[in-house]
N, C-alpha and C positions, 0 to 999 in steps of 0.2 A: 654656504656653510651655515649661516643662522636661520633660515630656510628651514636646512634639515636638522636642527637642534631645536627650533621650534616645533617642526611636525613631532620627532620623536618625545619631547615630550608632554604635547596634546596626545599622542599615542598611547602614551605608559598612565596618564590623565585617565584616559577611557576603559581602560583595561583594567584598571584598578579599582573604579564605580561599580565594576562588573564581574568582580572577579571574587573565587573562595578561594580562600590559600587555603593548602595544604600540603604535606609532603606524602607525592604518590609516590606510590611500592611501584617496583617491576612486576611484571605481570604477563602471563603467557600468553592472554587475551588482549586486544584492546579492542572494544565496539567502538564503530566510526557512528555517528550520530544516538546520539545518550535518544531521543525523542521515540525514536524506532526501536528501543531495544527489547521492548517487552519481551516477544515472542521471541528472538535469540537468546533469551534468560530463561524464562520457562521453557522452551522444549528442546532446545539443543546443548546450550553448556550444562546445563546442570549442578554439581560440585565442581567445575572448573571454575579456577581463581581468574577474574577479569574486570579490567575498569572500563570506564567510558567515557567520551570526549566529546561536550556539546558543541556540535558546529553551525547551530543557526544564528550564532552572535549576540544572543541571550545572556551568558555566562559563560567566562570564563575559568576554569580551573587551573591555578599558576601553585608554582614556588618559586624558589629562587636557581635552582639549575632550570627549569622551565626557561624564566626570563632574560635567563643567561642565554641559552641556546635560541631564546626568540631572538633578541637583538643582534644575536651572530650571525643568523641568515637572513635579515630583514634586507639587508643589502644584494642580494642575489634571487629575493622569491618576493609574492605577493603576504601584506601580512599576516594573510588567513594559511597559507601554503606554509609558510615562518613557523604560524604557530602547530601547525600538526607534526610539521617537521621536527622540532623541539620536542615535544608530547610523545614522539614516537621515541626517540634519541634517550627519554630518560626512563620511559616506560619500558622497556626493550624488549617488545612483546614478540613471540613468532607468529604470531596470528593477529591477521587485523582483517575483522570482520563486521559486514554493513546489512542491515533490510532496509535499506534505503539505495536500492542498485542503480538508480537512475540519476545520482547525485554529481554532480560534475567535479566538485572537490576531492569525493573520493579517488575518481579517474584519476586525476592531475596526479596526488598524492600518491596513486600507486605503481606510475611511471618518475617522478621525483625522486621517492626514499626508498631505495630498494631494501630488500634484506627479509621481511618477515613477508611471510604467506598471504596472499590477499585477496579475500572470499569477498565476492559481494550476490547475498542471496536475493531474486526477486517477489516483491511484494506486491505488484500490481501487473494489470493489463500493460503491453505495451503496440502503439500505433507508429505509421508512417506523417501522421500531419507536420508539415510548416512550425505549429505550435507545442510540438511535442518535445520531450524529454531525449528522444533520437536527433530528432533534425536541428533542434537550438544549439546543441555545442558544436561546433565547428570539428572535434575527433574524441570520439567515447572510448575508453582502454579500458579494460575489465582481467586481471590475469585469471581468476576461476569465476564463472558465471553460474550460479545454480537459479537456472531456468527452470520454470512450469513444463516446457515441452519443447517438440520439435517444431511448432509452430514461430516461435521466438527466434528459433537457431535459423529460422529460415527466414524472418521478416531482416534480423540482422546484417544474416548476409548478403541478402538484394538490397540493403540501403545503402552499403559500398565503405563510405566514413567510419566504418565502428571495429575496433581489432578486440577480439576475444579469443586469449590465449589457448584455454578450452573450457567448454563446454558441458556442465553435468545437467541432465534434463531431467528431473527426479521428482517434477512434480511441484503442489503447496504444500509446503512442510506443514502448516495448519491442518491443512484435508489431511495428508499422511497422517499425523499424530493424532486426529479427529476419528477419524474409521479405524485404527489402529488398536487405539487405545480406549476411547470415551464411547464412540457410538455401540462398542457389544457390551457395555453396561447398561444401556437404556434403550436395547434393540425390543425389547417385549412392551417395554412401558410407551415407547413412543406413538401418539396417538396423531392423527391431523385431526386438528378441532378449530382451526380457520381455513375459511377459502384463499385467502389473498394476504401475502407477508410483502410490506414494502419495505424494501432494503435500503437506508438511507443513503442519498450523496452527500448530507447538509455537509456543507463550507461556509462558515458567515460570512467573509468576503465574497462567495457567490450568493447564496440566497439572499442574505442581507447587508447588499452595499451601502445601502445610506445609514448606516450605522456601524458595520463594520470595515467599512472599504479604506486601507489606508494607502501609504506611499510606495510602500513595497510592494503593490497588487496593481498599480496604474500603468505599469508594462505589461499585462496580463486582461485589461481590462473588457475589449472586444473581445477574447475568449469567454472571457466569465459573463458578459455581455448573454451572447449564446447558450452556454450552459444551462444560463437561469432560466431564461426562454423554453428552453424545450422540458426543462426541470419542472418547471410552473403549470407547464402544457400538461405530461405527465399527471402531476398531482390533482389537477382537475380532472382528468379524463377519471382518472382512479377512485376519485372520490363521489362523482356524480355515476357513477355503476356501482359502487359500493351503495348506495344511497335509494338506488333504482329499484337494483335485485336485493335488498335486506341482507348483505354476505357479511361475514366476519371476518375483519382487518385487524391484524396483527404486524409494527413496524419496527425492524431491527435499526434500533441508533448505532452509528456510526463511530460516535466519538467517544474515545474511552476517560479522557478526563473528564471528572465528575464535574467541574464546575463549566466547561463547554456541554456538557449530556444535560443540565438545565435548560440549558440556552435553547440548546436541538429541543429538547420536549417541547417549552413555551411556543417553539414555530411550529411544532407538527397541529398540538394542540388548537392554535389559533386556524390551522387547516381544516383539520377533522374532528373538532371538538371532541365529546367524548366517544364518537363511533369506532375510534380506532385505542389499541392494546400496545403504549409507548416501551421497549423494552432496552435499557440502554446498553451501550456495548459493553461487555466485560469478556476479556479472554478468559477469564478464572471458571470463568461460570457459560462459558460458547455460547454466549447468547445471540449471538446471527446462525452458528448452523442450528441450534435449536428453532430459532422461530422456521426457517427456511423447513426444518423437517416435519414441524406441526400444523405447516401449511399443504392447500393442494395446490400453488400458485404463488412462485415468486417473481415480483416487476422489478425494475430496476433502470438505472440511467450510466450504460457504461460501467458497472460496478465487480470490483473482483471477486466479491462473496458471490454476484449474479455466475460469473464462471466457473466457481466453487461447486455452484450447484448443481452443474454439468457432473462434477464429480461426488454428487451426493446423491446422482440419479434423481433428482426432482425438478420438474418443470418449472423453468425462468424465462421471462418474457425480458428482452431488452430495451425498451422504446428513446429511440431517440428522432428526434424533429428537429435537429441543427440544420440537415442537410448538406454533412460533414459524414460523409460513408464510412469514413476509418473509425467512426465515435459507432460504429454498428459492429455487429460479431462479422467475421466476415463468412461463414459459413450460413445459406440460405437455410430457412426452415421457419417454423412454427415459435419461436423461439425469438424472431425479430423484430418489428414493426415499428415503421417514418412515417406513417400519413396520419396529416394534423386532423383528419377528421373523428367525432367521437362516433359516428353513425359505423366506421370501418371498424374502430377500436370497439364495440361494444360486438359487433358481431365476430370478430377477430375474438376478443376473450370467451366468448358464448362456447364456440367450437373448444376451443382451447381448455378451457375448463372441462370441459365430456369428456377429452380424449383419456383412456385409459392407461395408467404406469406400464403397462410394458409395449402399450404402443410407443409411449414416449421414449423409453428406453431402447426399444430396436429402434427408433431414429434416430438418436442423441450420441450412442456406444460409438460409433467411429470417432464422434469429436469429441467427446471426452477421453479417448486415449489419444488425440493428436494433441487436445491443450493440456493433457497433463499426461506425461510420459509412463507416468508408474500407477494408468488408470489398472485399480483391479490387483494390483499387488499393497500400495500404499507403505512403503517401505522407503521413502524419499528422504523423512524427518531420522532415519537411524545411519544410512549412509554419510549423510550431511556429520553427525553426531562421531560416527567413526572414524572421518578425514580427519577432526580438529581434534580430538583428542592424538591420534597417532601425530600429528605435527608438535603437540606440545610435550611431547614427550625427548624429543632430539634438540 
């Protein structure tokens, strides 16, 4: 008994260090991870009234029905499970929605607390590895999945472990709202005026461990191990053909906070000095489909703006050298390449570079409508938009 009077209140201790009071409104919305929300704020709520709930353990957002409702179920659930449960309980939201689809809390959460709708849309590639996002949980519950495509729906369901209630395959709600909306305003101005746009992976825990690598990343570590490896490979191969053939390099940063997109520039920098055009991410201003569009030539390492590109019609090269298959497209072509050699890679981009936009595209077109469902219509970002409004209405 002093036991658990002691842990709870070392508990209530911790929460409190970390916590902003305030009294939240109900709310027709609730985003599952505040980190991800960008893109559910900009292109699909729009005027819809909704909060947000950080779940990386960062900060908490309490009151005192909150607290009340945590310590009521702390006794039947895990304390992170406790607290969404509470969060949901005073928010009373009918919609709880994620871009964080591969999140295990959410799962848990939307088998737990029933009652409100529960959309979790996809934000990245997804693989069969050991070390993935599929095979690490022991059982993944999803009740609406808004998938890229029928490729997903079928990696899903051959992994066996994973119940999705149903399935909408509508595509990147980014590409949709991208071709939709932004790209026929800058269809005449759009020029290619570099050859080669590298799409960022930077992670500072993967590129730079010994500065960034902390406790929470040492169960991950032989993965990132790899990554950096074939990442490092990558950027040399890229750099010394850049260098050879005099081309112009242009590279999409990744990270949209501004004080991580220092960090990303300082390491590209210290790569490619000044040979390359550092451009940081901002969804405001589509600064990854723009680079990718003013290039004739996007590389990348596994990346999902790389299979964006598929649906931007412009040629992306994939290079991965883990020697981990599932970290490759799985569809062959032009489009892929493992061998650590730069003597293969330089003449492998030689070709690649000549080939001309509609050869690329009669090769490409089938797998751009198998990885994204709604290749060619781009209507995926207003269906998504229609479900959650008509839910918050009842």
């Amino acid at each position: 008994m002093i036991y658990k009077i002691r842990h709870l209140i070392k508990l209530l201790i911790r929460i409190i260090r970390h916590a902003e009071f305030a009294n939240l409104p109900e709310s027709p919305v609730l985003i599952f991870d505040a980190d991800t929300a960008e893109v559910l704020e900009s292109l699909i709520l729009n005027d819809l009234k909704y909060v947000k709930i950080n779940t990386r353990g960062t900060k908490y957002n309490v009151s005192f029905p909150i607290l009340f409702n945590f310590f009521k179920n702390l006794s039947k659930y895990p304390k992170d499970l406790a607290y969404y449960i509470a969060y949901i309980n005073v928010v009373k939201p009918k919609v709880v929605i994620t871009y964080t689809d591969n999140s295990a809390r959410f799962h848990s959460i939307s088998q737990i607390r029933r009652g409100p709708n529960y959309h979790a849309v996809q934000n990245g590639g997804r693989d069969m590895r050991k070390e993935s996002d599929i095979s690490s949980n022991q059982h993944i519950y999803i009740d609406n999945f808004w998938c890229f495509g029928k490729f997903e729906e079928d990696l899903f369901e051959n992994f066996g472990d994973y119940t999705v209630q149903k399935y909408h395959n509508i595509g990147s709600i980014r590409l949709s709202y991208y071709r939709s909306n932004i790209a026929p305003l800058y269809k005449k101005k759009q020029k290619v005026d570099y050859d080669i746009c590298l799409i960022s992976n930077y992670k500072k825990e993967i590129n730079e461990p010994e500065k960034y690598m902390g406790n929470a990343h040492r169960e991950h570590e032989h993965v990132y191990e790899y990554t950096r490896k074939s990442i490092d490979l990558m950027h040399e191969f890229i750099n010394r053909y850049v260098v050879e053939n005099r081309l112009r390099i242009i590279i999409a940063g990744c990270l949209p906070n501004p004080e991580d997109a220092i960090v990303e520039e300082k390491f590209f920098k210290k790569l490619f000095g000044t040979r390359a055009k550092f451009i940081p991410n901002s969804l405001e201003n589509w600064t990854t489909f723009s680079a990718i569009l003013r290039s004739n030539l996007s590389i990348c390492f596994n990346s999902t703006a790389g299979f964006e590109a598929f649906g931007l019609e412009k040629k992306v090269l994939f290079c991965n050298f883990t020697g981990v298959n599932e970290l490759s497209p799985p569809w062959p072509g032009p489009w892929s390449f493992d061998q650590p050699s730069f003597k293969l890679f330089n003449n492998h981009l030689d070709k690649y570079l000549k080939m001309s936009d509609q050869e690329y595209k009669n090769l490409s077109k089938k797998i751009a409508g198998y990885q994204f469902s709604d290749f060619g219509k781009f209507q995926g970002y207003k269906i998504l938009q229609k479900t959650i409004r008509e839910e918050c209405r009842f």
